[in-house]
N, C-alpha and C positions, 0 to 999 in steps of 0.2 A: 469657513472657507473650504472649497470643493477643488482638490484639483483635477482638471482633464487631459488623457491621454487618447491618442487614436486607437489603440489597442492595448489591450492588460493582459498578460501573458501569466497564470497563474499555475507557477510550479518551473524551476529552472532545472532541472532535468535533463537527461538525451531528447527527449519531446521538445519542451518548455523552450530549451535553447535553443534546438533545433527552429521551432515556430520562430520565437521570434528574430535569430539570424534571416531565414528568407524573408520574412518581414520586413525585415530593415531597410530593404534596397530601395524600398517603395515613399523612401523619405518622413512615413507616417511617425508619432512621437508615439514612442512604445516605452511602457513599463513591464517590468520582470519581476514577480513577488514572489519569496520563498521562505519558509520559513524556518530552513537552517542559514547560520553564518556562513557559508559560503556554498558556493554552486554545485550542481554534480548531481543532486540527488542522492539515490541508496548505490547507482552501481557506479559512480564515478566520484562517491563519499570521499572528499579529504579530510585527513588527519593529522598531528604532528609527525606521525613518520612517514607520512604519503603524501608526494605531492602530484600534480594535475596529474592525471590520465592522456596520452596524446591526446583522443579526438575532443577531449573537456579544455585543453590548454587552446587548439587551434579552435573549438568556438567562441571561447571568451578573448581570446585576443581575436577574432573578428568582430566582436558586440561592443568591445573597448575602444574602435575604430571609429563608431556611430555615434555620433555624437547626437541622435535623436534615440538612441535608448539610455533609458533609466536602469536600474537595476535594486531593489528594497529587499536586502538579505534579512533574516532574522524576523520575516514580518509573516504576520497571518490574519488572513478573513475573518472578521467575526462577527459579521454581521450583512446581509444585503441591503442598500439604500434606495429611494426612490429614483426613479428616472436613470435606471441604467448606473445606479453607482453602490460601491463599496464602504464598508467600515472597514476601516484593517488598522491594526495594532502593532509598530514598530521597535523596535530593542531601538533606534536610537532616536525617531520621533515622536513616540507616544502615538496615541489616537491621530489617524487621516482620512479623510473622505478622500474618495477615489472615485470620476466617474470616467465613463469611456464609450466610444459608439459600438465598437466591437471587443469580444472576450473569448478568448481560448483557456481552456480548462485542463493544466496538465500536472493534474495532479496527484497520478502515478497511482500505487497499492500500497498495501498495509499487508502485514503476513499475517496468515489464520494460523491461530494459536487454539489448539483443541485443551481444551483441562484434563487432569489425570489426577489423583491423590499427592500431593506432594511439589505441584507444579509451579505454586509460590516462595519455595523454598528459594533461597539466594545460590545463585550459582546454576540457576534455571532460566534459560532465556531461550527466546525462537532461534531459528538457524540464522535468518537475516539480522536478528537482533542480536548475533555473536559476531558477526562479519562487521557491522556494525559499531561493535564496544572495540572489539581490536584494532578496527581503522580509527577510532577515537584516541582509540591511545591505552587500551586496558593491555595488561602484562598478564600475558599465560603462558609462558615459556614453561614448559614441562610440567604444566598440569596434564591430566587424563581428560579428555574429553569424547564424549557420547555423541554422535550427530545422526538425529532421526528426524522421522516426519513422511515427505514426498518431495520427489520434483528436484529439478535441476539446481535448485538453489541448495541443494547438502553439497553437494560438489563443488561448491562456488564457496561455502561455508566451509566443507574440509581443504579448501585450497589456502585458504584465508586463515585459518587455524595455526596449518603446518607450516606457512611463512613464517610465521608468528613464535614459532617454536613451541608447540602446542604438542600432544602425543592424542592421537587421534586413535580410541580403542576400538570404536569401530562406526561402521552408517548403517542406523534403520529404517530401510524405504517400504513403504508400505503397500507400493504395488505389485504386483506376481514378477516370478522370475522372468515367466515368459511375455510379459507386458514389456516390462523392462530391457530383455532382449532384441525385441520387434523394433522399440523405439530407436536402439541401438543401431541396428543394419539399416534404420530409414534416414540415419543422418549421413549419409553416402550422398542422400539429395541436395544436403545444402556443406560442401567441405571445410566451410570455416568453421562451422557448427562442433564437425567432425575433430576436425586439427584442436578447437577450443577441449573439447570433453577430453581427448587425449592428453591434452596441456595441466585440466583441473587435478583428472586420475593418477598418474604418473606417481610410480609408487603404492601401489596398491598391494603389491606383496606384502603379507604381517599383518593387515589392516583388515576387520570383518567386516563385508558389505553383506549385510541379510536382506534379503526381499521378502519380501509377506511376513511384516515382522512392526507391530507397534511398542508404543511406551505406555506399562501397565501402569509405573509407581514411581517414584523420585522420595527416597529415604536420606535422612538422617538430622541430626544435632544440632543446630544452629545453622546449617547450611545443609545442600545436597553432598551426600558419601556415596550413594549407589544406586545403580536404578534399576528396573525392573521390566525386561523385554519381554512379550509374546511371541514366538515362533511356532506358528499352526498352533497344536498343542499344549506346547510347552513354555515355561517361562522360566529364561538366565537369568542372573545376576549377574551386574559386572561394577566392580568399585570403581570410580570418578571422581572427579573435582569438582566437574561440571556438566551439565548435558542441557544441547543448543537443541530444540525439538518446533519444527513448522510445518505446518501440512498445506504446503504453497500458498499465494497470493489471492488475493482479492481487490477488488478496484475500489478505487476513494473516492465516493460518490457524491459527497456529503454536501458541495457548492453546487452541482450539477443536480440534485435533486429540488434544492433550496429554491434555484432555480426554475425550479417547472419542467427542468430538461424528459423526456422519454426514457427508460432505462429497458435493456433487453439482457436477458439474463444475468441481472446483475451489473451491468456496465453502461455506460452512457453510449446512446445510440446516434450512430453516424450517417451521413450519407457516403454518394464516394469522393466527395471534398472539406470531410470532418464537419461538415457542420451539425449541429444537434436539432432537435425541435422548434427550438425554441429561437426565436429570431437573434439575427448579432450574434448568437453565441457557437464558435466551435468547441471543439476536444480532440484530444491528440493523447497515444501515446495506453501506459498502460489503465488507466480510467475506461478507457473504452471498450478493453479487453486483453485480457494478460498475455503477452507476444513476445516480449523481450524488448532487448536495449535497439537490435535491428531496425525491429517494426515500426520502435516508438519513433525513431529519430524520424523515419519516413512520415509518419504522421502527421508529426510535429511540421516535417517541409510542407506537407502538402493545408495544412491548416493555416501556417502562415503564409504560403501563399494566394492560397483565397481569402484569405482576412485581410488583404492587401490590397486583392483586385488585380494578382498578378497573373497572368497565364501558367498555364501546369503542364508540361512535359510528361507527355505518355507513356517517358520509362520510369516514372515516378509511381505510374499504376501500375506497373507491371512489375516495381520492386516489390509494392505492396502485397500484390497479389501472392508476392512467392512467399514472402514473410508470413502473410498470413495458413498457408498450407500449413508452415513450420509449427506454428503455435497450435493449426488442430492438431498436429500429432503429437505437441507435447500435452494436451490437454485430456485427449484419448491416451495416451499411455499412462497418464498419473491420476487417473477417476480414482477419486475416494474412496474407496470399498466399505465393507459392511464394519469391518475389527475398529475401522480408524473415526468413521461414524458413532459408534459404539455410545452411548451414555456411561457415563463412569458412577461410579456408586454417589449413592445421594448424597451423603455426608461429604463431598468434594466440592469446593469453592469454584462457583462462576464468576462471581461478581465480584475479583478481590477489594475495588475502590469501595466498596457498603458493606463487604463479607456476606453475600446472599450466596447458599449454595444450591446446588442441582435439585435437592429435593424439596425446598422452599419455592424455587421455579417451578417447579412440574407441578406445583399445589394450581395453577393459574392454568386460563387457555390458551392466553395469547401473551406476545410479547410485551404490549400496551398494560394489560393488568396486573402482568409480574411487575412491572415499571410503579404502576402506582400504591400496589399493596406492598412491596419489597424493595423498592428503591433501586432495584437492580439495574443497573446502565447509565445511575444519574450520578456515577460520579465522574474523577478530573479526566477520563477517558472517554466518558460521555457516550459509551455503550461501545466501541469501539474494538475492544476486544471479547465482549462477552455477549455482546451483539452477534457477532457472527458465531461463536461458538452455541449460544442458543439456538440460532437458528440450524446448525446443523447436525445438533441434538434431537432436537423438539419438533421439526420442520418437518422432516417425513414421518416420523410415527405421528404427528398430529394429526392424521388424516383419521387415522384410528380411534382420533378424539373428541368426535361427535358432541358426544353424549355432552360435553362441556361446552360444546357450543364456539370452538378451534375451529381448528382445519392449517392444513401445512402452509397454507400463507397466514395464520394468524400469529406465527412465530418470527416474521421479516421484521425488519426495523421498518419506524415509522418516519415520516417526513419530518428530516431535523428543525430543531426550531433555533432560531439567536439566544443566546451565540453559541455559534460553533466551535470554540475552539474557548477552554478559560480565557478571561480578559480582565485587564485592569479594570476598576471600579469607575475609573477616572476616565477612563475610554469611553465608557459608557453612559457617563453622564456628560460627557461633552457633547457624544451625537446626540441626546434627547435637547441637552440646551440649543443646538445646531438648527431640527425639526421645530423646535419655539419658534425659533427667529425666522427661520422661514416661513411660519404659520404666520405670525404677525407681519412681516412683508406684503404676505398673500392679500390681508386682510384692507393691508394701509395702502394694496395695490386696489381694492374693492371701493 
C-alpha cells in the first residue's frame, strides 16, 4: 500500500517548516519527514534542557492548526520508488511507500570535518556536533574546551558551550585576521547579523581567538588531553577535555542527486522559485547553498508557495536577495586557505567506519577506486564524512595527478545508490515484495 500526499516536504527545518507552513494555506495534503524526533533541525535543535525556539514554537503551532498536514519525525529516505514515490523508514511505522505529485528538498548541511592525527579520539567532535551533544543533553560544565575550524558556526558553538558551563580555552579560526576583520565591519549591512555576533562574543576577554591558525594533533590516553595548534610558524599546545573542530558546512545533496536534480557548486540548483531541474521537484534552504537560518526560511516561503500554485510577493525576492549578499560575504571571508586544505600525514584515518587511512587513499586516482580497493566510504556513514574530507584533500592536487589517470573531479562523490541512509532488512524486503505485487498486477492487467 502506497500512500499519497500533495506535497512531501523533506527535512523540517527553518526551510522545511517554513515550506510547508506557506504550503498549507493552499488546502493541499502535505507531509513533513525528518529524521530527528522532533522538529527544529540543527539550529532550532531541541533538547531536555531547551525547549522550542520562538520562531520553531510559532511555526509548529501553525502546522498543528492544519489539519491537512502530516508530520513523520524520526523517519528517513531510503530509497526512491517508481512513479514519483518514496521508501522511507519510520521509528514508529516501519517501512512506507510514499508517493506525492510535488517534492521540496530541505534538507539542510552536514559539517565538514577535515582529519588530523588524533581526530578520532573521544572527546573530538565538529563544532556543530558539540552544539549538538549539549542541546542533547551531554554535561560539560567545566571541562576545557578547544573551538576551531572556520566560520560562524565557532561562535554559535562557543555560545553553546559557555551556557553550558563549559571553559572555552580558546577559538581557532582559520581564516586571516584581516578576512576576518573585513567580514566584521560588513555586518553593519545587515544589523541583526550585527546585534547577533555581539550577542554570541560577549565575553571574549580571557578567551583566545587566533586567526590563521589550524589543528595540527589531538593527543592523549583513552580520550583527547591536548591538542596541538599551528600559528604561521609555530605550534602551542594547550591541555583540554575536549576540542569541537569544523571547517563549515556543506549541502546534503544526497535525495537531490538521487534524483537527477542539476548540482552547481556543490548545491542543488534553483531557479528564482526553488524549483530544481528536474520536474515536481523544489529545494529550499541550506541544500541549495549555505546562507543561514534567514535565507533558508525565505526559501522555504518561496518553495512552498510555488509547490502550491500560490502567488509570491515581491518582497519575498527582495528578502532573498539581501539574504543572499549576506552569505557571499560569509563565504568570501571563511575560503578555506591552503594550512586548513593541507593533507595530514598518511598514517592518519579518513575512513574511521573501515579504518582506510590517507595514505591507502592516495594509493588510488579517484574516489570510485579507493571505494572499491579500500572500502572507503562504504561504511554506516556511507562516505559522508570522509567523502567530503577526500575530496578536499585529493581534489585539487589531483589535477597534478595525470599520470594516474585522476584529475580534481575524480575525487567527488559518485551518484548515491539505495539505500541512503542504513535501513532495516525488513524495509527492504517489503518494498521488493511491494514491486512483486505490482509486477504481477501489471501482468494480470495484460
Amino acid at each position: 500500500m502506497t500512500l499519497h500526499y500533495d506535497i512531501v516536504v523533506v527535512g523540517a527545518g527553518p526551510a522545511g517548516l517554513s515550506a510547508a507552513r506557506s504550503a498549507a494555506a493552499s488546502g493541499a495534503r502535505i507531509a513533513v519527514l525528518d529524521d530527528n524526533p522532533r522538529a527544529g533541525g540543527q539550529v532550532w535543535r531541541q533538547g531536555p534542557n531547551r525547549g522550542e525556539a520562538a520562531p520553531l514554537r510559532d511555526a509548529l503551532t501553525s502546522l498543528a492548526a492544519c489539519s491537512n498536514v502530516t508530520s513523520w519525525p524520526s523517519t528517513r529516505v531510503i530509497a526512491l520508488l517508481p512513479a514519483k514515490g518514496l521508501l522511507i523508514e519510520s521509528s514508529e511505522k516501519g517501512g512506507v511507500a510514499l508517493s506525492y505529485d510535488r517534492l521540496i528538498v530541505a534538507t539542510g548541511a552536514r559539517e565538514r570535518l577535515l582529519p588530523f592525527p588524533g581526530w578520532t579520539l573521544p572527546g573530538v567532535t565538529g563544532a556543530g556536533g558539540l552544539q549538538a551533544l549539549i542541546k542533547g543533553g551531554l554535561p560539560v560544565r567545566g571541562e576545557r574546551i578547544v573551538i576551531a575550524g572556520s566560520g560562524p558556526l565557532l561562535m554559535a558553538a562557543l555560545a553553546t558551550a559557555r551556557e553550558a558551563g563549559a571553559q572555552a580555552l580558546a577559538v581557532v579560526e582559520q581564516a586571516s585576521a584581516t578576512a576576518v576583520a573585513r567580514f566584521g565591519l560588513a555586518l553593519a549591512a545587515t544589523p541583526s547579523k550585527l546585534w547577533q555576533a555581539a550577542h554570541l562574543t560577549r565575553g571574549f576577554a580571557g578567551l583566545r581567538y587566533w586567526t590563521g591558525g589550524v589543528v595540527r594533533e589531538a593527543r592523549g590516553t583513552g580520550r583527547v588531553e591536548e591538542v596541538v595548534v599551528r600559528r604561521g610558524a609555530r605550534d602551542v599546545t594547550l591541555a583540554c577535555d575536549r576540542v569541537a573542530c569544523g571547517y563549515g558546512l556543506v549541502p546534503n545533496v544526497t535525495l537531490a542527486q538521487a534524483l537527477g536534480c542539476k548540482l552547481a557548486d556543490g548545491a542543488i540548483a534553483v531557479d528564482e522559485v526553488q524549483r530544481t531541474t528536474v520536474a515536481g521537484v523544489f529545494a529550499a534552504g541550506e541544500c541549495t547553498g549555505i546562507g543561514g537560518m534567514e535565507l533558508a526560511r525565505i526559501e522555504g516561503e518561496l518553495a512552498g508557495l510555488a509547490a502550491s500554485g500560490a502567488g509570491i510577493p515581491s518582497a519575498l525576492w527582495r528578502s532573498r536577495e539581501r539574504w543572499t549578499r549576506f552569505a557571499g560575504r560569509v563565504e568570501r571571508a571563511f575560503a578555506l586557505g591552503a594550512a586548513a586544505c593541507a593533507r595530514p600525514p598518511a598514517d592518519t584515518l579518513l575512513c574511521r567506519c573501515e579504518d582506510v587511512t590517507f595514505g591507502e587513499a592516495a594509493a588510488h586516482a579517484t574516489w570510485r577506486d579507493a571505494k572499491l580497493h579500500t572500502r572507503c566510504g562504504m561504511g554506516a556513514c556511507l562516505g559522508r564524512i570522509c567523502g567530503t574530507a577526500a575530496q578536499t584533500a585529493f581534489g585539487g592536487a589531483a589535477a597534478g595527478r595525470a599520470e594516474h589517470g585522476g584529475g580534481a573531479q575524480g575525487w567527488d562523490a559518485a551518484p548515491p545508490r539505495p539505500p541512503f541512509s542504513p535501513a532495516k532488512i525488513a524495509t527492504l524486503i517489503a518494498a521488493a515484495r511491494d514491486d512483486a505485487d505490482d509486477a504481477d498486477d501489471d501482468r494480470a492487467d495484460l
